[in-house]
C-alpha positions in Angstrom: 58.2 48.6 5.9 58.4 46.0 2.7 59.2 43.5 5.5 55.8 44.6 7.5 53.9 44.2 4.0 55.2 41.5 3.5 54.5 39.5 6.7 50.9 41.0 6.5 50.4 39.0 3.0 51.9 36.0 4.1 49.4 35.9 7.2 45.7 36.9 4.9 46.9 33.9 3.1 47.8 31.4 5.5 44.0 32.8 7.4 42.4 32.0 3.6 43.5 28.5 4.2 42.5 27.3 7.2 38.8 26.0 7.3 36.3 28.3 9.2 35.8 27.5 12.8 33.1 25.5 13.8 30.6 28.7 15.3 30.7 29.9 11.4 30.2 26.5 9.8 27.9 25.8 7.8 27.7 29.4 5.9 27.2 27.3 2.9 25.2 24.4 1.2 26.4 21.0 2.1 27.5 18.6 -0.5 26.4 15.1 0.2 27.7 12.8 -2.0 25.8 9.4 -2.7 28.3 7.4 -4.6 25.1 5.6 -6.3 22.4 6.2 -8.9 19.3 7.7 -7.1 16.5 4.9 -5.6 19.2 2.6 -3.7 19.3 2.8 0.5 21.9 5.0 0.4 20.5 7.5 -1.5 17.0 7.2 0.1 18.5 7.4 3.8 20.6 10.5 2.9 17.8 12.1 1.4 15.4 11.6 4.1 17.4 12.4 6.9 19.0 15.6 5.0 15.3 16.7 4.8 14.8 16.8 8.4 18.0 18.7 8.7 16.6 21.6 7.2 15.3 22.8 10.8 18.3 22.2 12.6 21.2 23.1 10.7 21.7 26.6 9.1 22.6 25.2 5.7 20.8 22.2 3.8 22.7 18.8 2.6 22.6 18.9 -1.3 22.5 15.2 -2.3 25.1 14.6 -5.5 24.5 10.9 -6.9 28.2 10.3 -8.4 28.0 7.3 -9.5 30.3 4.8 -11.2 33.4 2.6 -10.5 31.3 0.1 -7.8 31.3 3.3 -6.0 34.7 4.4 -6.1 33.9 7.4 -8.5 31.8 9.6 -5.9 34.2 8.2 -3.0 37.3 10.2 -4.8 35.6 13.2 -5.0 35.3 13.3 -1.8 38.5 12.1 -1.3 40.3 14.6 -3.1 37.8 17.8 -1.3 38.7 20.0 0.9 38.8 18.9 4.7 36.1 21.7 5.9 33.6 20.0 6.1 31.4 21.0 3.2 31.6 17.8 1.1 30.9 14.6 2.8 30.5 11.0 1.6 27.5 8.7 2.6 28.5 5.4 2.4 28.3 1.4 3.4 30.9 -1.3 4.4 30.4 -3.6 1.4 31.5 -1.3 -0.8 33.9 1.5 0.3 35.8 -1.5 2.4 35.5 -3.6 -0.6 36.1 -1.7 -3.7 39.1 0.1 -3.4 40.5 -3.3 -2.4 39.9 -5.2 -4.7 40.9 -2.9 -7.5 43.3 -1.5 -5.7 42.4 2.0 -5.5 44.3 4.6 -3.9 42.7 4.9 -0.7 40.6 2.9 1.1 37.8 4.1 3.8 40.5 4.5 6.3 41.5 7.7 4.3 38.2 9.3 5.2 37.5 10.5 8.6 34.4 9.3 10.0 31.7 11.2 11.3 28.6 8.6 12.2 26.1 5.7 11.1 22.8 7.4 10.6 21.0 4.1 8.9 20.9 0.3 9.0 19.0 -1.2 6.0 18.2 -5.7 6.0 19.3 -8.1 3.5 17.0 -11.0 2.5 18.6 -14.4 0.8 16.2 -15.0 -1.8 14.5 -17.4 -4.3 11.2 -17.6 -6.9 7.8 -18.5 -5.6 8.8 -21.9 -7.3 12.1 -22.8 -5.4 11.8 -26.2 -4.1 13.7 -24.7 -1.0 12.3 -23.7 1.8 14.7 -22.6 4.1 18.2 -21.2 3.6 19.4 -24.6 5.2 17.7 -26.4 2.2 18.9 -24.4 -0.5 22.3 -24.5 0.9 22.6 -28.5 1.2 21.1 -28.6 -2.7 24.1 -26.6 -3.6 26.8 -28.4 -1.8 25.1 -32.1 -3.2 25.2 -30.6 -6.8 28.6 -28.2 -7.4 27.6 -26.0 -10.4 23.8 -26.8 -10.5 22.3 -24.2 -8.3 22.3 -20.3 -10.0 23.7 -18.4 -7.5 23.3 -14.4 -8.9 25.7 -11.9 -7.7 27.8 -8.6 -8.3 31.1 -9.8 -8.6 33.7 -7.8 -6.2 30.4 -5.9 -4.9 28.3 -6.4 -2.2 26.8 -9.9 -2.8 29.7 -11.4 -3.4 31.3 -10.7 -0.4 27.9 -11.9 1.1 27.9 -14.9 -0.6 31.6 -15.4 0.0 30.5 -15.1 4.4 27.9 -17.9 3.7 29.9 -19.7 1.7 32.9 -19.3 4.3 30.8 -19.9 7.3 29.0 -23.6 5.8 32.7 -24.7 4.7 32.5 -23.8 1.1 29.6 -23.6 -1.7 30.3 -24.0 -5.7 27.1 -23.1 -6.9 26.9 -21.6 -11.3 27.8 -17.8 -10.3 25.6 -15.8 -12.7 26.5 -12.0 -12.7 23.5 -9.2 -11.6 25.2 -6.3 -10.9 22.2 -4.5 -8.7 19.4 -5.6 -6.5 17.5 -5.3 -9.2 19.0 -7.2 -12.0 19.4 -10.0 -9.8 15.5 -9.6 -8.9 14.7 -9.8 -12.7 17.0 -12.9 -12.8 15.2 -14.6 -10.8 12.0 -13.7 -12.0 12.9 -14.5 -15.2 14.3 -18.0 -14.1 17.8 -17.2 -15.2 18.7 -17.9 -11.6 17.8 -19.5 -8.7 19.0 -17.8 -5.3 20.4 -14.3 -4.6 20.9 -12.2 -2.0 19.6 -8.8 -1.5 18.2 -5.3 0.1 14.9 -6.2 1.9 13.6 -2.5 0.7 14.3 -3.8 -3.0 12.2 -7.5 -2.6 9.4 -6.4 -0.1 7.4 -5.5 -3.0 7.6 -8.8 -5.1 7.6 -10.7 -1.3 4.1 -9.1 -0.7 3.2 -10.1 -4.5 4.3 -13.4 -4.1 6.7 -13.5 -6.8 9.7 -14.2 -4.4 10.0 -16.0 -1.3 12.5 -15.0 1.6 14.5 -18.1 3.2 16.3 -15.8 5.3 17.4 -12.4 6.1 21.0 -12.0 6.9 20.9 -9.3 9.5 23.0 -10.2 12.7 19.7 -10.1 13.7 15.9 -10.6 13.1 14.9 -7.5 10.9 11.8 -5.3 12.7 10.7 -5.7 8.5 10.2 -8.9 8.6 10.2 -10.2 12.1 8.5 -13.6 11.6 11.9 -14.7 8.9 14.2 -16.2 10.5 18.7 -15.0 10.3 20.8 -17.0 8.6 22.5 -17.2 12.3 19.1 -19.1 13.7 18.8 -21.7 10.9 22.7 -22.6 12.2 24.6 -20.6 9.4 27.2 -18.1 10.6 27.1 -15.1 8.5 25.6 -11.9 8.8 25.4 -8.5 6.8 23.7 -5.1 7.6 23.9 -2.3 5.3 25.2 0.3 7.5 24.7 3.7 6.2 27.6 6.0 7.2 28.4 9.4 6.7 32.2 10.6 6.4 34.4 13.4 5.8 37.7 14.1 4.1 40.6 13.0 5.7 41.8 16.4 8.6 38.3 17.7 8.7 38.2 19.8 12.2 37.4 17.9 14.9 34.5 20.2 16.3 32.8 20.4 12.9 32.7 16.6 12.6 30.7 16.5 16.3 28.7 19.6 15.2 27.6 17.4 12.0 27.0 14.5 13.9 25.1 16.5 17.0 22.7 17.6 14.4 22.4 14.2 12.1 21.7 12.5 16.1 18.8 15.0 16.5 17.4 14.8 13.3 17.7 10.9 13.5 15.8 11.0 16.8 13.0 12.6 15.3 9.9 10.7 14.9 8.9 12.3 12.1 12.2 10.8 10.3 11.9 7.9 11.9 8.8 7.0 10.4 9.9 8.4 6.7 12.7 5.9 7.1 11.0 2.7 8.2 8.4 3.2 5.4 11.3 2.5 3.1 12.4 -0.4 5.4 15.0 1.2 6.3 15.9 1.1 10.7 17.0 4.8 12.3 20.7 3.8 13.8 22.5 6.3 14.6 26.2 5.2 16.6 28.9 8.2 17.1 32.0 8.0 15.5 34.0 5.6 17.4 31.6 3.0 17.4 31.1 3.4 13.7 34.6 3.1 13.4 35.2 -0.4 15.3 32.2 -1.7 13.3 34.0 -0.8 9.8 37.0 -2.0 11.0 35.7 -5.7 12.1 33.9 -5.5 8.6 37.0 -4.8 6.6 38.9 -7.6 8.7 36.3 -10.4 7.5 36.3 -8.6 3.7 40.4 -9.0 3.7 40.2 -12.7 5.3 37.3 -14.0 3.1 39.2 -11.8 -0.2 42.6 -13.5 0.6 41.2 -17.2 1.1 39.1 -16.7 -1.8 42.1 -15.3 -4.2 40.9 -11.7 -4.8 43.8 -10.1 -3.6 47.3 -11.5 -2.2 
């Protein structure tokens, strides 16, 4: 009889352990985590699409901005959550795939399972309405005729470094004065402030000072022509091999069950198909792109192989 008891405990505990099955899930709020203060493309595209959720899934996305750490602090949250399913991590290459490895965190984005890209946002190579350059080509030539002249402004071991590091790579080396902006918007206000001279970043963040005529785009770096901006030229078209698209990705701890990660992508696809989020989206220049998880998974990884080449060449890492 103890034995019976006994064996009946052990089994109510091992069933209060394992996740609920995907017909019961979600039976509660889902925590989104935006690794990123609110305002920034991640946080906008999570928010948008979670909104049109609501009428699809039983249970609404609660957006958490954890920010801190180039992103690092919200991704080990998430890291560290249970694998059910109820805390997820919205996310882009340049910084989960760069982060943790350049300070050597302990895990990288291949510790995360993912679950899909639901976003793509532009990146625009920038300069003031009174740049001399005209084209990317131009202010690219001025930098490599005068090392340490040119103002490049950049996040170092963020984003726009690695960006700058691709151009920089693909034109067979820049040395331009690095001057540190660690958000779109420092480096904006250090151009506007003529305490630099060239910077790249999110087309959602300049369109407004574009349209103004404060800033002028020589380029956008999108591995192709952005739908935004469609009379600007690549970087690729004006003969200058590098690309980056923010891709806006959703994953989940490390084991979650395989038929709640299709569930949560089924629904994030149908919401993302919408028209009516859709059109929220492109008002905030940011392009519906929803791709299941293996595609999202080969685009990472080609990502992270360029990050590791161009951090290794660079001496960011051995």
């Amino acid at each position: 009889m103890r034995s019976l008891v006994l064996m009946i405990c052990v089994c109510l505990l091992l069933g209060a352990a394992v996740p609920a099955p995907a017909a019961e899930y979600p039976v509660k709020p889902i925590q989104v985590v935006v690794p990123w203060k609110p305002g920034g493309g991640s946080d906008i595209s999570a928010r948008i699409i979670g909104d049109h959720l609501k009428d699809i899934l039983p249970q609404p996305f609660v957006i958490a901005n954890i920010d801190g750490a180039a992103g690092l602090n919200g991704a080990l949250q998430v890291f560290k959550a249970r694998p059910d399913g109820y805390t997820l991590l919205w996310e882009h290459p340049g910084n989960l795939a760069v982060a943790p490895m350049v300070t050597k965190a302990e895990f990288t984005w291949k510790n995360f399972d993912p679950v899909c890209i639901a976003a793509k946002g532009d990146t625009a190579l920038i300069v003031r309405k009174d740049s001399p350059y005209k084209t990317a080509t131009e202010a690219l030539r001025a930098i490599m005729d005068a090392p340490g002249k040119v103002r490049w402004v950049l996040a170092p071991n963020a984003v726009s470094h690695f960006t700058f590091l691709s151009i920089s790579d693909a034109v067979g080396g820049l040395k331009p004065m690095i001057i540190p902006g660690s958000g779109d918007k420092d480096r904006i206000v250090a151009l506007l402030g003529n305490n630099g001279d060239i910077s790249t970043v999110g087309y959602a963040a300049a369109e407004p000072y574009v349209k103004s005529g404060d800033l002028r785009i020589l380029a956008m770096v999108n591995s192709e022509r952005s739908p935004f901006a469609p009379d600007i030229p690549t970087l690729k078209e004006q003969g200058v091999g590098a690309s980056y698209d923010f891709l806006y990705s959703v994953f989940a701890p490390k084991g979650t069950p395989a038929e709640v990660k299709k569930l949560l992508a089924d629904s994030l696809k149908k919401a993302i198909d919408d028209p009516a989020t859709q059109k929220a989206l492109r008002e905030q220049a940011i392009e519906p792109y929803f791709r299941g998880l293996e595609d999202m998974a080969k685009l990472w990884e080609a990502e992270d192989t360029l990050y590791h080449r161009l951090a290794k060449v660079n001496g960011l890492i051995q």
